[in-house]
N, C-alpha and C positions, 0 to 999 in steps of 0.2 A: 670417338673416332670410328670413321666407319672402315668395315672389312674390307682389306684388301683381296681383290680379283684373281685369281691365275687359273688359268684355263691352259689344261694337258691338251696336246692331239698326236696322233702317231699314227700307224700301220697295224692292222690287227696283232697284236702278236708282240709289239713293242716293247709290252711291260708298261703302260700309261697306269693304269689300278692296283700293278704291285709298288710302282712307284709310291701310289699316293697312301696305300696301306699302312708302307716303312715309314713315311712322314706321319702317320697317324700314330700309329705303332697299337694299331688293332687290325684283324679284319673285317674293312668297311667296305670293298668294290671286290666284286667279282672278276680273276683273272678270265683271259679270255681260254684257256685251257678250261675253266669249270662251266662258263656261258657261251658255250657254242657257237663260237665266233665273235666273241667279246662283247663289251658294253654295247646295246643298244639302245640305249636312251643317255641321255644328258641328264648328267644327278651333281648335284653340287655337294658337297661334305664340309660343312663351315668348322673347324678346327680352334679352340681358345690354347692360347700358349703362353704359358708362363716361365719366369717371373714377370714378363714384356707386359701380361695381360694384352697382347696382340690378337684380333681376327682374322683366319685367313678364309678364303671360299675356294675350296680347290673346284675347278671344274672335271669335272672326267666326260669325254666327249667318246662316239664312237669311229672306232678304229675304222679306217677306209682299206681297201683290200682290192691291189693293181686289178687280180682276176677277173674283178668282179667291176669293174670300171662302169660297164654303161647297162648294171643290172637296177632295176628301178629303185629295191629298198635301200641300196647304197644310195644312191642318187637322193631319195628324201632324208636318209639322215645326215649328206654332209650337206643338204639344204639347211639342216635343223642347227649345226653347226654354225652355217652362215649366219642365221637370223640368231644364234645363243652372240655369236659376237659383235652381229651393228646394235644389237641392244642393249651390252654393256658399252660398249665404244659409247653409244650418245646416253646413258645415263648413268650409270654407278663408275662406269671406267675401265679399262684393262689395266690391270698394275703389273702384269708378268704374264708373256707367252712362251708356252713350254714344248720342245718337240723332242716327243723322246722316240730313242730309236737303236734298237738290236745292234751288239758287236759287228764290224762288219765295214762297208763302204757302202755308203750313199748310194741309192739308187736313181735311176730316172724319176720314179714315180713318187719319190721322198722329195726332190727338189719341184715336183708340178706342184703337191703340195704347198710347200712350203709358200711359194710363188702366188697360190690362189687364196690363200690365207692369211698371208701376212705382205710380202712383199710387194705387192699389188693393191693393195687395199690403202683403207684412209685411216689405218690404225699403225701403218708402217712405223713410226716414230717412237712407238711405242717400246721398254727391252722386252728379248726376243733371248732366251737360255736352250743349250741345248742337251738331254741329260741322254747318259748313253748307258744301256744295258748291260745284261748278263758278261760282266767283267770280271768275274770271281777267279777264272784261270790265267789273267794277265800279269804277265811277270814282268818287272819287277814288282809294278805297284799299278792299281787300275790307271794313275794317270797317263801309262804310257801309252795307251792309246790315241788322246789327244794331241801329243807330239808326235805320232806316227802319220795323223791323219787331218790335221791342222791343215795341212798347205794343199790339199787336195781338196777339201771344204771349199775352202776360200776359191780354188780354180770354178767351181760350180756355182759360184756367187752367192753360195749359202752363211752367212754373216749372222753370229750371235753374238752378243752382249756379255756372255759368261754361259759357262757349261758345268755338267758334273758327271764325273764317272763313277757308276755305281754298280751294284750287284746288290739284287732283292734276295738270296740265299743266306745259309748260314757258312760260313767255312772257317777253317781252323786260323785264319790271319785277323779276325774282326773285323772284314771286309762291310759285311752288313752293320755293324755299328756304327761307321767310317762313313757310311754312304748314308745311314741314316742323318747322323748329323750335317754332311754336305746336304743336301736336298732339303734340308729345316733352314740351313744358313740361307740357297736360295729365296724357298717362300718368304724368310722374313724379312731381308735385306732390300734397301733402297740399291738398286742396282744403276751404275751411272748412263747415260746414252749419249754422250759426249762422244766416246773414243769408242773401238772395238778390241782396244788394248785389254786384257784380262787380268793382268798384271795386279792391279788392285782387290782382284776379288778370286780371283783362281785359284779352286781347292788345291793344297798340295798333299800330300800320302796321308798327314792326320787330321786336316783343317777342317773346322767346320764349327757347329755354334750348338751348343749344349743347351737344349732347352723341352719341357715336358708339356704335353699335351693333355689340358685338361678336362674338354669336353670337344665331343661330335655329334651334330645335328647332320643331318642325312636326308635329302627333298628332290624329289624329284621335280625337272623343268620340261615348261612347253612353252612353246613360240606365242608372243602376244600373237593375237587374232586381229585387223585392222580390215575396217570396211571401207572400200575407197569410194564405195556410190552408196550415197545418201538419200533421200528422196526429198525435194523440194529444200534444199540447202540453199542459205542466204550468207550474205558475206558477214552478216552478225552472228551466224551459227558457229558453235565450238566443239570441236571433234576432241574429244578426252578417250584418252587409249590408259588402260588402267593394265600395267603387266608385273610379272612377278610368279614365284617358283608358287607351283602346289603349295597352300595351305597357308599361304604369306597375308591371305585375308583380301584379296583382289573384292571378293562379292559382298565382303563387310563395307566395301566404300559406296556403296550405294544407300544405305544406313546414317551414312556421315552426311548425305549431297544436302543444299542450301532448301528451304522450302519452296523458294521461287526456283528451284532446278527441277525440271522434269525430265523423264526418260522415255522415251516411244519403247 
């Protein structure tokens, strides 16, 4: 069975890497408080989970930052973003898109996103989770925020599939155990795309899926490379684009090609 896909994206600052830390239940990504403006690069964290023996591929993508809108090395990494998702989209797949995003109300710049990412694109169809931060001081229980802020979502046309309210802290209610297990239940669950009814899958104060993580692999990605101009290209020539994370063996398949294959 091959590894299901889910790729985080959020706002610098979100919590995307404390997220996927608590699902991991080590430290494997760098908050954006210790990297200087958070994740910079696109790193995948493949996850094995048992008893399931389930593989998940978290993505951790870099945070976009309103301020900084039309500064050039934002501009290349949510390029680097685009091209991490038309490349799962037309080959391994997206199985879960995650947008996580600080206590709070939806901003302008959360909903463009969202919009240039998902709702716009040809992966729309796809579910679409929304996991909401730093809730450790919500009272009664973190879910209450989602009933406060539900119907105001929805007036922005921001539409998900299933959400989770979490807190990546420690505090005296087992909030962070709570949340660990909601955010395990996401990544591993078949989430429906029928309805946007949540009803069937919507954590409530204790819910969530008890399961341990047995190993992490950790790889850094880069954008396949594609040459669009060929030199003396015939309608018999075949363009093989060969992509995949650092160290996945891309330059080993040149080792494999047929003896009648040659390579310019």
């Amino acid at each position: 069975m091959s590894a299901r896909n889910v790729v985080f994206l959020g706002e610098v600052g979100s919590g995307k890497s404390s997220v996927i830390n608590l699902i991991a239940g080590r430290h494997v990504a760098e908050p954006s408080s210790e990297a200087k403006g958070g994740t910079l690069n696109i790193v995948c964290y493949t996850l094995s989970f048992s008893p399931s023996n389930v593989q998940v591929n978290l993505w951790d993508t870099p945070g976009w930052h309103p301020a900084e809108e039309k500064d050039i090395k934002q501009g290349q990494a949510m390029g680097e973003v685009d091209s991490l998702l038309q490349t799962l989209h037309a080959t391994e797949g997206i199985h879960l898109l995650i947008f996580c995003m600080r206590m709070g109300r939806a901003l302008s710049s959360f909903v463009k996103m969202y919009n240039k990412f998902y709702s716009e694109r040809a992966w729309c169809k796809i579910p679409v989770a929304l996991v909401v931060t730093w809730l450790e001081w919500t009272r009664p229980t973190m879910h209450t925020w989602w009933e406060n802020n539900r119907i105001s979502l929805e007036r922005q046309k921001l539409q998900f599939h299933s959400h989770a309210c979490v807190t990546t802290v420690d505090d005296k209610k087992d909030g962070k155990q709570v949340s660990q297990n909601r955010l395990r239940k996401l990544v591993l669950d078949h989430i429906p795309t029928e309805s946007l009814s949540h009803n069937t899958f919507c954590p409530g104060p204790e819910d969530g899926i008890r399961a341990s993580v047995t190993g992490v692999r950790e790889v850094l990605w880069s954008a396949p490379i594609c040459f669009p101009a060929l030199p003396q290209r015939t309608q018999k020539d075949v363009l093989i684009i060969v992509t995949g994370p650092l160290g996945s063996g891309k330059s080993s398949v040149r080792s494999l090609r047929s003896p009648d294959f040659t390579m310019d």
